[in-house]
PDB file of N, CA, C and O in Angstrom:
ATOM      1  N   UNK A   1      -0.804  -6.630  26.175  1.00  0.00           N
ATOM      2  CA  UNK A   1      -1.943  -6.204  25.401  1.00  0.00           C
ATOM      3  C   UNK A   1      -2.649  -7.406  24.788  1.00  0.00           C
ATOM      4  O   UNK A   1      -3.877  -7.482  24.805  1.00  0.00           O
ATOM      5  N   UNK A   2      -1.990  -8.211  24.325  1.00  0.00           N
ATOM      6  CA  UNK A   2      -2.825  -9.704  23.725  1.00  0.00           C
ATOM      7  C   UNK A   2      -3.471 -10.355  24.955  1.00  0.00           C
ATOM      8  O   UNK A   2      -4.650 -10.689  24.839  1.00  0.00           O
ATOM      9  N   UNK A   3      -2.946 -10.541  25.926  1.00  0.00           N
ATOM     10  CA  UNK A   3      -3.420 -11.292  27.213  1.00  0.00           C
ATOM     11  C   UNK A   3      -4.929 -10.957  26.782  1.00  0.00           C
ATOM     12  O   UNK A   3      -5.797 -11.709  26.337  1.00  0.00           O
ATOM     13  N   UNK A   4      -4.973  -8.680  27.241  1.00  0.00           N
ATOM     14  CA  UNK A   4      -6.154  -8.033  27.412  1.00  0.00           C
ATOM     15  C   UNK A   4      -6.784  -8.361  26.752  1.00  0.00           C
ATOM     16  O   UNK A   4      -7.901  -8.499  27.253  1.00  0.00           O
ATOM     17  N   UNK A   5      -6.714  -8.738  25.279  1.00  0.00           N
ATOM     18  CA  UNK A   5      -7.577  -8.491  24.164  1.00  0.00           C
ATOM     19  C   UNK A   5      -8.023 -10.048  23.827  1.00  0.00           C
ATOM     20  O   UNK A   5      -8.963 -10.308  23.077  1.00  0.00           O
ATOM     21  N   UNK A   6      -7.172 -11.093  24.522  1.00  0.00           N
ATOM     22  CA  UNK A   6      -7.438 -12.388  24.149  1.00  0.00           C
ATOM     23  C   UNK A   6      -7.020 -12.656  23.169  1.00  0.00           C
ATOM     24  O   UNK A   6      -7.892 -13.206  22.496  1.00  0.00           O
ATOM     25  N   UNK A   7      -6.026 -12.567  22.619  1.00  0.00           N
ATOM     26  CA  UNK A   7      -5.756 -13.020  20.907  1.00  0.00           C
ATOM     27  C   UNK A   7      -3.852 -12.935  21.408  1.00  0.00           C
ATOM     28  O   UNK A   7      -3.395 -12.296  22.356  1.00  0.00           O
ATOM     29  N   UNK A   8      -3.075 -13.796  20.411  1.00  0.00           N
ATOM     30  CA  UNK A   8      -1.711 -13.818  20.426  1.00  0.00           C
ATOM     31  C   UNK A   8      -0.687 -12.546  20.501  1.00  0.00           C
ATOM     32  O   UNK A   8      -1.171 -11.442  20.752  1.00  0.00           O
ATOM     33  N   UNK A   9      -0.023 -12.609  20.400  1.00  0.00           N
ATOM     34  CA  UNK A   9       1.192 -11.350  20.541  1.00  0.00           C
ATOM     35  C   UNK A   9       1.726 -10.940  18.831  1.00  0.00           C
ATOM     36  O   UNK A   9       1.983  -9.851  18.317  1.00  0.00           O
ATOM     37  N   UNK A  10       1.744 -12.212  18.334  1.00  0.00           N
ATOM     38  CA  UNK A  10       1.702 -12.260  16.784  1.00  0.00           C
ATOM     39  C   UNK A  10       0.770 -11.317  15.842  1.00  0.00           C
ATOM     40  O   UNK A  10       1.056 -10.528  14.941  1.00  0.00           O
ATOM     41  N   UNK A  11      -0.506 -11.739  16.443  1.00  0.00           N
ATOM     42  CA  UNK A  11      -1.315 -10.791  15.600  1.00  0.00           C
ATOM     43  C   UNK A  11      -1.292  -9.676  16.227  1.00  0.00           C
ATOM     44  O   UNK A  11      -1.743  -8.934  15.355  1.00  0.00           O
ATOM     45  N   UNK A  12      -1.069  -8.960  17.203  1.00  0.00           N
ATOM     46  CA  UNK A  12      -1.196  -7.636  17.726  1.00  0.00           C
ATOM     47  C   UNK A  12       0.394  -6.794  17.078  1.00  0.00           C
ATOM     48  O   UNK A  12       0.642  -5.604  16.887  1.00  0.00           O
ATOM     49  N   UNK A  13       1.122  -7.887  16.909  1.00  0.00           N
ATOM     50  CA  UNK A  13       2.650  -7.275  16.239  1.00  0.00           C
ATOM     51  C   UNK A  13       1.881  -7.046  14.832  1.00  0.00           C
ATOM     52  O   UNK A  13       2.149  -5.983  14.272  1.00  0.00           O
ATOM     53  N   UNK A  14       0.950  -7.917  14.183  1.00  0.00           N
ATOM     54  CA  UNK A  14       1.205  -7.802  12.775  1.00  0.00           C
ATOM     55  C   UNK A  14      -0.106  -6.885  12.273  1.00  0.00           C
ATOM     56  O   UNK A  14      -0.167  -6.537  11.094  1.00  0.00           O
ATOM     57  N   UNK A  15      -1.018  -6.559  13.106  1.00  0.00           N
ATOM     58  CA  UNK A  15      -2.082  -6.049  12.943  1.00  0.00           C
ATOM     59  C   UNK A  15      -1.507  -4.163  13.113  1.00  0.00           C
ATOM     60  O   UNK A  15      -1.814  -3.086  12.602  1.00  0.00           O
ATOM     61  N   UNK A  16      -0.587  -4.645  14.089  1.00  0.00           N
ATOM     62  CA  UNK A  16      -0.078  -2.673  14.184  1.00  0.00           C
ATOM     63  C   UNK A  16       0.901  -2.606  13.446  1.00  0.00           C
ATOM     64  O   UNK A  16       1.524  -1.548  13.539  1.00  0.00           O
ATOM     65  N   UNK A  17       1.513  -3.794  12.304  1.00  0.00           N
ATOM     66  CA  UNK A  17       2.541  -3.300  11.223  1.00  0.00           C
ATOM     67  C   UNK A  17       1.894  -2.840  10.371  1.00  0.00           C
ATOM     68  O   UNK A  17       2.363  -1.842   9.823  1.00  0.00           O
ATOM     69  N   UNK A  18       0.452  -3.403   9.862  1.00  0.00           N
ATOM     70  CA  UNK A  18      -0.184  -3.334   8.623  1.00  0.00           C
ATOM     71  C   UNK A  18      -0.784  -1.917   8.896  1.00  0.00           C
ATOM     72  O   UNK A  18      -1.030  -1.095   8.013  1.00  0.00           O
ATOM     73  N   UNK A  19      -1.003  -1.727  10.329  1.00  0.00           N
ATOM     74  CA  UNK A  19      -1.779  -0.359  10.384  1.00  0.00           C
ATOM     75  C   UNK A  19      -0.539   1.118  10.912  1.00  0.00           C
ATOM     76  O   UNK A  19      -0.790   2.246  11.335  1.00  0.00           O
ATOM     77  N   UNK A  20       0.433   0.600  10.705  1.00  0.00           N
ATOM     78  CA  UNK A  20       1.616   1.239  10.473  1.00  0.00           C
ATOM     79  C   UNK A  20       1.855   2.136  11.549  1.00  0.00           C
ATOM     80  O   UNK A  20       1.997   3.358  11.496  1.00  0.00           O
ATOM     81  N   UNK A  21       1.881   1.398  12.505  1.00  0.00           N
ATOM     82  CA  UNK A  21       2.271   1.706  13.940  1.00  0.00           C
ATOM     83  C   UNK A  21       2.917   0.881  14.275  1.00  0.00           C
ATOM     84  O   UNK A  21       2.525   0.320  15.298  1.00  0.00           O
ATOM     85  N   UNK A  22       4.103   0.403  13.697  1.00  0.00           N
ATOM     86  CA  UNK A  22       5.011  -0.418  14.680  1.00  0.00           C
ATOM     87  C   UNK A  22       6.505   0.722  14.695  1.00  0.00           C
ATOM     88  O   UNK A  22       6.772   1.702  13.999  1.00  0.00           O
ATOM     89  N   UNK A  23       7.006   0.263  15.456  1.00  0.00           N
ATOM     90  CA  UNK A  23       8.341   0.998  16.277  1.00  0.00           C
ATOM     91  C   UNK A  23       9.892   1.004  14.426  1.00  0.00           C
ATOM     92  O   UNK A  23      10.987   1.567  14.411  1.00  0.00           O
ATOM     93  N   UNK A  24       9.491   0.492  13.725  1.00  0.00           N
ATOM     94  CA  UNK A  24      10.626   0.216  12.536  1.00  0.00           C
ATOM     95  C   UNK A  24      10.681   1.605  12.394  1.00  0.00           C
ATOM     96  O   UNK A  24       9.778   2.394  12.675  1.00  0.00           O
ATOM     97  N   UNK A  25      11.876   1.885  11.907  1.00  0.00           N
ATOM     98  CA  UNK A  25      12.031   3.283  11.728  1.00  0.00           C
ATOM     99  C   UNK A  25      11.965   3.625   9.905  1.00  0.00           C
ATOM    100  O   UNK A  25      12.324   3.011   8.900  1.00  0.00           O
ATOM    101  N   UNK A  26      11.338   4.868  10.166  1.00  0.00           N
ATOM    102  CA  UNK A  26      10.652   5.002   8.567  1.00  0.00           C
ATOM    103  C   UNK A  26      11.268   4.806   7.603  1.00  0.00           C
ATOM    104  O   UNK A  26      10.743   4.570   6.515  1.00  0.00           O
ATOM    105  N   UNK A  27      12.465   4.863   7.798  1.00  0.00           N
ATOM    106  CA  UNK A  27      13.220   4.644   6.160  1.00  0.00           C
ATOM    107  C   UNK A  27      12.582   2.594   6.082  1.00  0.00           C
ATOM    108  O   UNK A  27      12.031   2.000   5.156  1.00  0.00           O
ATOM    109  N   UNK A  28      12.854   2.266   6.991  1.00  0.00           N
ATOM    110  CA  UNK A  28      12.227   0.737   6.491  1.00  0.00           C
ATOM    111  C   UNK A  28      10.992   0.761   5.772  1.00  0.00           C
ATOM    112  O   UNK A  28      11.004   0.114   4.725  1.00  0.00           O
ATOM    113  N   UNK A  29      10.007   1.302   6.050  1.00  0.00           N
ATOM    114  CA  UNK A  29       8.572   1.611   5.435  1.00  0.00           C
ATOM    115  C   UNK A  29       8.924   1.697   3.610  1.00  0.00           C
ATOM    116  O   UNK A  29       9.823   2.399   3.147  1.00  0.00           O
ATOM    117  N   UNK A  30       8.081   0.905   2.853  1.00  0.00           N
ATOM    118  CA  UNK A  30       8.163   0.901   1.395  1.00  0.00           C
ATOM    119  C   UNK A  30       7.213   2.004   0.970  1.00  0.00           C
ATOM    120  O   UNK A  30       5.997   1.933   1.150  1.00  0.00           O
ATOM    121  N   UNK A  31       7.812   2.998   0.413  1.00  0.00           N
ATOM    122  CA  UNK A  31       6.834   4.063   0.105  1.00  0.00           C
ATOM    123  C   UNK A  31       6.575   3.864  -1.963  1.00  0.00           C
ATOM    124  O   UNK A  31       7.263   3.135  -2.677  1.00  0.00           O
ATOM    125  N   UNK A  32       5.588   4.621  -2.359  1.00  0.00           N
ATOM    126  CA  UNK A  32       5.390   4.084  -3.113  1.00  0.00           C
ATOM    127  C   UNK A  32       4.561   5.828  -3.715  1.00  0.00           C
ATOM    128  O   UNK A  32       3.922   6.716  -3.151  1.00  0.00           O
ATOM    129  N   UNK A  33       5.001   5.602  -4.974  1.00  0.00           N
ATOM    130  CA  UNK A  33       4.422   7.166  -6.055  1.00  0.00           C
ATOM    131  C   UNK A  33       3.245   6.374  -6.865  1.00  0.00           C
ATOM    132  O   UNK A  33       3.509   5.344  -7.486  1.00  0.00           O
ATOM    133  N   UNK A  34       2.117   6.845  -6.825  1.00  0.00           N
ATOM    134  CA  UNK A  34       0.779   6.724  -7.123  1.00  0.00           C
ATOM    135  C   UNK A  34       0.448   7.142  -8.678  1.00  0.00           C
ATOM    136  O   UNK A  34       0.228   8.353  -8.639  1.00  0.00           O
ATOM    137  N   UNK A  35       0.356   6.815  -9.621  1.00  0.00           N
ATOM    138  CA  UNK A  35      -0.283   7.364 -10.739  1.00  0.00           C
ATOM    139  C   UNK A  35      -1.239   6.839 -11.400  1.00  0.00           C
ATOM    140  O   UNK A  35      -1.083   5.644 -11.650  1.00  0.00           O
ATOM    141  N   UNK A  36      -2.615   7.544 -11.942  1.00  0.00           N
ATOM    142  CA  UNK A  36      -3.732   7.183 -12.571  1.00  0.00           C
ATOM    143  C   UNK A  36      -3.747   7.704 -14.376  1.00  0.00           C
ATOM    144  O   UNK A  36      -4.159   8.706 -14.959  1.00  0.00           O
ATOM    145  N   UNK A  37      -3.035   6.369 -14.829  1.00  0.00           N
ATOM    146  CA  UNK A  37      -2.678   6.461 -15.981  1.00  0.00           C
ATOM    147  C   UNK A  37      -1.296   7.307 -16.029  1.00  0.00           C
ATOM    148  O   UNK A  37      -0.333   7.032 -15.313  1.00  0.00           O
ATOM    149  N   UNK A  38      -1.325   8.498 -17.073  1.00  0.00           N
ATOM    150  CA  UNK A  38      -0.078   9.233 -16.886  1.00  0.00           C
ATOM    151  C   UNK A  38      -0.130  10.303 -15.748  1.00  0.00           C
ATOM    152  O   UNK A  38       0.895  10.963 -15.572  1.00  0.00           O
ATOM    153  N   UNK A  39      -1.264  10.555 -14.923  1.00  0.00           N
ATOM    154  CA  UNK A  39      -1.464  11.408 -13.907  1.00  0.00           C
ATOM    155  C   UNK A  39      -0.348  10.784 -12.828  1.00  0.00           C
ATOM    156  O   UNK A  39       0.192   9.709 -12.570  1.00  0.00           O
ATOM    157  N   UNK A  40      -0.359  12.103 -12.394  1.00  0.00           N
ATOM    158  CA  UNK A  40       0.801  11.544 -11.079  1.00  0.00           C
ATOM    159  C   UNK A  40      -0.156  11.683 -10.250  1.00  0.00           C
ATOM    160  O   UNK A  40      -0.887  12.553 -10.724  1.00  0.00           O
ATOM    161  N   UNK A  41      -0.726  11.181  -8.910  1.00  0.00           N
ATOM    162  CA  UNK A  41      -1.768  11.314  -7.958  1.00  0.00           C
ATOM    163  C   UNK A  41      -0.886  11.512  -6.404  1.00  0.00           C
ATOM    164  O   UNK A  41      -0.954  12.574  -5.784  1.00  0.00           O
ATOM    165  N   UNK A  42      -0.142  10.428  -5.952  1.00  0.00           N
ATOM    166  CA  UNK A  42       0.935  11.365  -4.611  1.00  0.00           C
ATOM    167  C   UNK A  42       1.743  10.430  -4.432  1.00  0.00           C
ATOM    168  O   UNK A  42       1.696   9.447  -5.171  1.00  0.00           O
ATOM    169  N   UNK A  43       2.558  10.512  -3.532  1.00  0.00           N
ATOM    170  CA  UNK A  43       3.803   9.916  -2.980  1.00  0.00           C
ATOM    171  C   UNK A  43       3.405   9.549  -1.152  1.00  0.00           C
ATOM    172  O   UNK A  43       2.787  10.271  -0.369  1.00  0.00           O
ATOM    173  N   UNK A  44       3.917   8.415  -0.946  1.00  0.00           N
ATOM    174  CA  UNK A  44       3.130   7.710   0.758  1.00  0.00           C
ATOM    175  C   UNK A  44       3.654   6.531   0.751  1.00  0.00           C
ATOM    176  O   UNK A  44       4.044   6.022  -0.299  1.00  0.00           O
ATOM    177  N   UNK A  45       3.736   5.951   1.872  1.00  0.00           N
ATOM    178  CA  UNK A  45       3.497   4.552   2.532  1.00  0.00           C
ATOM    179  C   UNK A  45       1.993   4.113   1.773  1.00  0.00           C
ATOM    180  O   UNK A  45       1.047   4.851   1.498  1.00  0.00           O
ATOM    181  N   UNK A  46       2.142   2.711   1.560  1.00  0.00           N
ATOM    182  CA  UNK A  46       0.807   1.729   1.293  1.00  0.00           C
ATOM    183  C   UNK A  46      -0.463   2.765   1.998  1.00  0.00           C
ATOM    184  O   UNK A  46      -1.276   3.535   1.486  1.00  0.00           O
ATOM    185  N   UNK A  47      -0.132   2.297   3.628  1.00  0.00           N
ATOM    186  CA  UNK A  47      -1.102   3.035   4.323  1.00  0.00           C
ATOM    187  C   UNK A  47      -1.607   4.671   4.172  1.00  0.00           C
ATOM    188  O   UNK A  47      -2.755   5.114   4.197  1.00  0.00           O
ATOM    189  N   UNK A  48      -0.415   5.333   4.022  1.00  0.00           N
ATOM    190  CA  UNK A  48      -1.113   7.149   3.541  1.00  0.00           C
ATOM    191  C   UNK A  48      -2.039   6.978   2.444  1.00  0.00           C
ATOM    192  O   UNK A  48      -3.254   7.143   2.559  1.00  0.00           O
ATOM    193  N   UNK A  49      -1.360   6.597   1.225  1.00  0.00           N
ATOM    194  CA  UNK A  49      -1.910   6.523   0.265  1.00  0.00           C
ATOM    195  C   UNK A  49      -3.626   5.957   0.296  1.00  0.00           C
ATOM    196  O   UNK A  49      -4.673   6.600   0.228  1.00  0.00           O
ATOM    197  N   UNK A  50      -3.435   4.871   0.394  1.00  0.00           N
ATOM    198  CA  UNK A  50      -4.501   4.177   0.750  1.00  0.00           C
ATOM    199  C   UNK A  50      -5.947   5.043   1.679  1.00  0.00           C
ATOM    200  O   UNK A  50      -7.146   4.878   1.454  1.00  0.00           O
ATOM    201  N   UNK A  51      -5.352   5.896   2.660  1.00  0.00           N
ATOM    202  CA  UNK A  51      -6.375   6.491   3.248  1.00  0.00           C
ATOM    203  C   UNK A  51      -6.476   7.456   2.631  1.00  0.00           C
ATOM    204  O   UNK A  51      -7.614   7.915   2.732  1.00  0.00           O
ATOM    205  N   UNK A  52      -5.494   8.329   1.685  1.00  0.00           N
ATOM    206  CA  UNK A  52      -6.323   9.702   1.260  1.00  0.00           C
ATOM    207  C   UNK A  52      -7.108   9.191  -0.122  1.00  0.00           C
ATOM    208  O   UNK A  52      -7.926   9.945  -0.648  1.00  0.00           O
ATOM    209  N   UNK A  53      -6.818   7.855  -0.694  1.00  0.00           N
ATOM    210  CA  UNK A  53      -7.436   7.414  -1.965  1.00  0.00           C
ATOM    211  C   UNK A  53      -8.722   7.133  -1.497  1.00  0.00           C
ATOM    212  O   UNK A  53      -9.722   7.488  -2.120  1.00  0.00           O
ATOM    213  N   UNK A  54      -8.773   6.398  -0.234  1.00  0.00           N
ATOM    214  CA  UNK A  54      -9.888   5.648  -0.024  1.00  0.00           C
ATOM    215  C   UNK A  54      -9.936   4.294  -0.495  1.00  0.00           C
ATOM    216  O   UNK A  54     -10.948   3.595  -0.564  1.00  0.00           O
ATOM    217  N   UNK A  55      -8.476   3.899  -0.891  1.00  0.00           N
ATOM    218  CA  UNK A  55      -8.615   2.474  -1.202  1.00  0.00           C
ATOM    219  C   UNK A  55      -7.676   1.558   0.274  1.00  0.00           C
ATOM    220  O   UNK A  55      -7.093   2.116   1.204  1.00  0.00           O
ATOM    221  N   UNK A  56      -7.801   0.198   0.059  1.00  0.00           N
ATOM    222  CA  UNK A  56      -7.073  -0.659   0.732  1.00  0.00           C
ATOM    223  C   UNK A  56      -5.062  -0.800   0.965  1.00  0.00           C
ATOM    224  O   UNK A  56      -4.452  -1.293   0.016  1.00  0.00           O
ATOM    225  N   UNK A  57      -4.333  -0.395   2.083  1.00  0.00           N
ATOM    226  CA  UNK A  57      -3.296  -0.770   1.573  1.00  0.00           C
ATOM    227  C   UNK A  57      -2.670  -1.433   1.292  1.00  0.00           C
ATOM    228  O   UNK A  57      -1.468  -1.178   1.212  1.00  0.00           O
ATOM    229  N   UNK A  58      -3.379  -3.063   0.892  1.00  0.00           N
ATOM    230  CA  UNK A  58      -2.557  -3.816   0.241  1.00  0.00           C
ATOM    231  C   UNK A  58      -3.177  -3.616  -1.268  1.00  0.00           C
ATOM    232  O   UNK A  58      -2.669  -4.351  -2.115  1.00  0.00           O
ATOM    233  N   UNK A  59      -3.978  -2.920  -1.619  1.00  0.00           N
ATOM    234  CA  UNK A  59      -4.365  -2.579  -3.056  1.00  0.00           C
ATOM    235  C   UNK A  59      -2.968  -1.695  -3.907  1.00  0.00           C
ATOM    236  O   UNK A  59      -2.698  -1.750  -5.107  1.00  0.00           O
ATOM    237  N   UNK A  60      -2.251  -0.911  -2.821  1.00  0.00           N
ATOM    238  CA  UNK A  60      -1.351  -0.062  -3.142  1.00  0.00           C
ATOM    239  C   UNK A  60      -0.606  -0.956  -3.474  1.00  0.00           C
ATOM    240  O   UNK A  60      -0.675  -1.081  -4.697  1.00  0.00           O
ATOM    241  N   UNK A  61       0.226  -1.804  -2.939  1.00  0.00           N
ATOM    242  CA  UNK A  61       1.225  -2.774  -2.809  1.00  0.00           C
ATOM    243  C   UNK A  61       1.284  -3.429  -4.443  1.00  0.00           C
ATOM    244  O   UNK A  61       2.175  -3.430  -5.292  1.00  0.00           O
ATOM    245  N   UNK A  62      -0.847  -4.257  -4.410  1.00  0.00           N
ATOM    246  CA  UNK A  62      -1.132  -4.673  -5.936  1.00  0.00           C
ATOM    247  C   UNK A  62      -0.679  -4.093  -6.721  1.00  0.00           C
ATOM    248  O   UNK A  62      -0.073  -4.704  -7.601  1.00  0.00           O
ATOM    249  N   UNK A  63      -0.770  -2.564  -6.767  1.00  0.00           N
ATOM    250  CA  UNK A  63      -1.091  -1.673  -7.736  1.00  0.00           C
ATOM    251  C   UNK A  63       0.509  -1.587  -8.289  1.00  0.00           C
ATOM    252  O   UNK A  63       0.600  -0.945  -9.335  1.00  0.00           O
ATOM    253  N   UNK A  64       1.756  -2.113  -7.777  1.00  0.00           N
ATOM    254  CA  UNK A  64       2.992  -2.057  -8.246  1.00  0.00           C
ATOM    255  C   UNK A  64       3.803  -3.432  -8.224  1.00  0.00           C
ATOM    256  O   UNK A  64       4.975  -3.648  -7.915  1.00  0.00           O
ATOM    257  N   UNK A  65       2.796  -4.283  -8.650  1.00  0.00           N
ATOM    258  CA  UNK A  65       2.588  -5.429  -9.180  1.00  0.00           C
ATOM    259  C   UNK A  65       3.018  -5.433 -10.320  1.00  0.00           C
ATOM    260  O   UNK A  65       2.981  -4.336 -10.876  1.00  0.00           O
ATOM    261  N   UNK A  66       3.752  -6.948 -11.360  1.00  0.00           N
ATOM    262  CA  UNK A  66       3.855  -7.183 -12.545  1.00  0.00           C
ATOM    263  C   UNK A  66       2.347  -7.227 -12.945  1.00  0.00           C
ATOM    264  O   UNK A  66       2.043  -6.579 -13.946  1.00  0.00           O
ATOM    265  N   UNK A  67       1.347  -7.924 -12.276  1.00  0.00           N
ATOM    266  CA  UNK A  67       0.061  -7.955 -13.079  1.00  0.00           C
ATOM    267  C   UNK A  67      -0.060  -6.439 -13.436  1.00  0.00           C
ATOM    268  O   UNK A  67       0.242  -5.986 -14.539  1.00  0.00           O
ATOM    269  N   UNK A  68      -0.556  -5.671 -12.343  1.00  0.00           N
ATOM    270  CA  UNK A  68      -1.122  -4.752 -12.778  1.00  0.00           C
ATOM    271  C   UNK A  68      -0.430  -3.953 -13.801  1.00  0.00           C
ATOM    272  O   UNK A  68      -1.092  -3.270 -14.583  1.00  0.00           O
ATOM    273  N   UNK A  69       1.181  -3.997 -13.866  1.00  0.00           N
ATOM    274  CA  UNK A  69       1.226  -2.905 -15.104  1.00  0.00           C
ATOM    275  C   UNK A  69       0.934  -3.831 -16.255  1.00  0.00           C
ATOM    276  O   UNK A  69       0.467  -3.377 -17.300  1.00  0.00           O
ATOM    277  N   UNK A  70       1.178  -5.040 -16.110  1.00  0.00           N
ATOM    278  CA  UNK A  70       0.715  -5.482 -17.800  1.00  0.00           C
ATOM    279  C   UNK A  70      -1.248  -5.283 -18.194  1.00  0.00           C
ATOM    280  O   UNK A  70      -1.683  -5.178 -19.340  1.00  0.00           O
ATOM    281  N   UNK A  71      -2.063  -5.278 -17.005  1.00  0.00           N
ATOM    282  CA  UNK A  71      -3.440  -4.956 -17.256  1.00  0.00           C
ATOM    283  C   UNK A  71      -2.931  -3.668 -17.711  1.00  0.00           C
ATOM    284  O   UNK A  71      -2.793  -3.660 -18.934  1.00  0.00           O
ATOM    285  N   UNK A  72      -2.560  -2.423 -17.060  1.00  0.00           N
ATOM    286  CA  UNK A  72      -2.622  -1.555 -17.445  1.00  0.00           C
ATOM    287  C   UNK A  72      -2.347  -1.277 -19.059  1.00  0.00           C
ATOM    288  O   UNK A  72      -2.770  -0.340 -19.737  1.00  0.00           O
ATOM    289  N   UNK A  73      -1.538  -2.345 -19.441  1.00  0.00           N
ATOM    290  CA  UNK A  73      -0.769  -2.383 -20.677  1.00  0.00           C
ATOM    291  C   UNK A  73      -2.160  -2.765 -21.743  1.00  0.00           C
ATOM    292  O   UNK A  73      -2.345  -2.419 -22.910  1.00  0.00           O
ATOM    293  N   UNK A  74      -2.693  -3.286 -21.177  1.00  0.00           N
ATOM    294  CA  UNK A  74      -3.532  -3.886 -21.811  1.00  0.00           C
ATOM    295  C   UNK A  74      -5.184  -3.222 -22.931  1.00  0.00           C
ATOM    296  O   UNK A  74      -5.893  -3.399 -23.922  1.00  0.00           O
ATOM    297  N   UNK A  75      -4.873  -2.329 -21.597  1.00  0.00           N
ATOM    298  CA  UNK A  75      -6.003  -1.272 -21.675  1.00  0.00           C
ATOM    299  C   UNK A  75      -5.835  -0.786 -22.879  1.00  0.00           C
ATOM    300  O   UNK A  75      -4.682  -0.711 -23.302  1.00  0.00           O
ATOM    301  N   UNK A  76      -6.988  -0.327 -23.744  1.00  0.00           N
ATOM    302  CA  UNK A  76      -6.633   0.363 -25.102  1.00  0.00           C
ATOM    303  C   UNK A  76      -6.819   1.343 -25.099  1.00  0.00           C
ATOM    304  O   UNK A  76      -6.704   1.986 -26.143  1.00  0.00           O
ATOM    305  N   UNK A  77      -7.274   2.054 -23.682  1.00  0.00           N
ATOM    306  CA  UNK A  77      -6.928   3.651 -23.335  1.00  0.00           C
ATOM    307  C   UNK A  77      -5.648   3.737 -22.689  1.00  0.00           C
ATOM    308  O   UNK A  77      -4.978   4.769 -22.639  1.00  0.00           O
ATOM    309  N   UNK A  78      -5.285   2.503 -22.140  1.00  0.00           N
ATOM    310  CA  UNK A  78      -3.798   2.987 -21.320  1.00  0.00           C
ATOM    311  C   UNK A  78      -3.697   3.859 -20.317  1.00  0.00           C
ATOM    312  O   UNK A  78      -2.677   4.520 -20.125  1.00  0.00           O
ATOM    313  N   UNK A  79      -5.321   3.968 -19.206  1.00  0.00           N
ATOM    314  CA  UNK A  79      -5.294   3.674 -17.976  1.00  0.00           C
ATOM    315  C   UNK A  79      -5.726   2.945 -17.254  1.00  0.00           C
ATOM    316  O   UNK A  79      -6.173   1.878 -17.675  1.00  0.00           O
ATOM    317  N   UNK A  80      -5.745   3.222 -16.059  1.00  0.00           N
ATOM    318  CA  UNK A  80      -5.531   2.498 -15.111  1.00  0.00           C
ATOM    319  C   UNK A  80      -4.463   2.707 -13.788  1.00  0.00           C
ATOM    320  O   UNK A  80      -3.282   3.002 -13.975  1.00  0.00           O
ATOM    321  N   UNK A  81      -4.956   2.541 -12.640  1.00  0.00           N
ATOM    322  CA  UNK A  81      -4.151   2.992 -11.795  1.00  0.00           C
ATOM    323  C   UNK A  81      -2.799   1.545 -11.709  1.00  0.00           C
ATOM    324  O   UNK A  81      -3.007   0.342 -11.866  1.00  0.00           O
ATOM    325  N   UNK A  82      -1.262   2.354 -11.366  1.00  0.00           N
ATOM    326  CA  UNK A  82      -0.293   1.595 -10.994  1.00  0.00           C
ATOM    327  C   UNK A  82       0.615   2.499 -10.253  1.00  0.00           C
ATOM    328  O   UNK A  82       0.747   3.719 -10.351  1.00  0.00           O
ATOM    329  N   UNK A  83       1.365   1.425  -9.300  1.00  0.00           N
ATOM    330  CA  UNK A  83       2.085   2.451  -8.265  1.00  0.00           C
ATOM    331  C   UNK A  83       3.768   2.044  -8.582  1.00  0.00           C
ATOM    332  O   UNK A  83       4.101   0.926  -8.977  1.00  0.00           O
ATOM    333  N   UNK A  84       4.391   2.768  -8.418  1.00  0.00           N
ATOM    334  CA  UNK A  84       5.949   2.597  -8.164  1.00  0.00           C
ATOM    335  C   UNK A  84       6.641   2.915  -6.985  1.00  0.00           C
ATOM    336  O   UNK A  84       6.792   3.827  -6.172  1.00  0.00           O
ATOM    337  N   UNK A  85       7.183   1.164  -7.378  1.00  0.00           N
ATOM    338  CA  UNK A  85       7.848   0.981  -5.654  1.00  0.00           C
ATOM    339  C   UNK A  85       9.147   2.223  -5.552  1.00  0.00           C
ATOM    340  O   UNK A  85       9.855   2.491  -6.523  1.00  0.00           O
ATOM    341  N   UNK A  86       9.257   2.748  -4.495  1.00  0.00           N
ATOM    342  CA  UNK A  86      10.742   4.459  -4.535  1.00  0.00           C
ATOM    343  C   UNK A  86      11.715   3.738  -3.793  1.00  0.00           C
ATOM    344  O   UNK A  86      12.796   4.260  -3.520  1.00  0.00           O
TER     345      UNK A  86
END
């Protein structure tokens, strides 16, 4: 498939991990519980999440970040979206 497409074997491995089609079997997949502020919003892979939010899935990944819960902390409403790694 890289030959076809002209590009390495590397990026065609890493382009269908990120788009979460590679062969790993799902328990490997980091799934992650979504909440907007104290709202609970859903439970997914980076990638589910990401497409029913409409955001990016490495935004998900951010979103269960040390930064982001201390922004969140920060907030003097005390939201803000943050995710937890399961």
């Amino acid at each position: 498939m890289a030959d076809y497409l002209g590009v390495t074997a590397n990026l065609v491995r890493t382009r269908s991990v990120s788009l979460g089609l590679s062969r790993a079997k799902a328990s490997h997949r980091t799934e992650y519980a979504m909440y907007n502020g104290d709202e609970f919003e859903m439970i997914g892979t980076a990638y589910e999440i990401g497409k029913a939010l409409g955001i990016k899935p490495e935004s998900v990944s951010w979103y269960a970040s040390k930064t982001a819960y201390e922004r969140m902390e920060k907030n003097p409403e005390g939201k803000g979206r943050v995710a937890v790694r399961l």
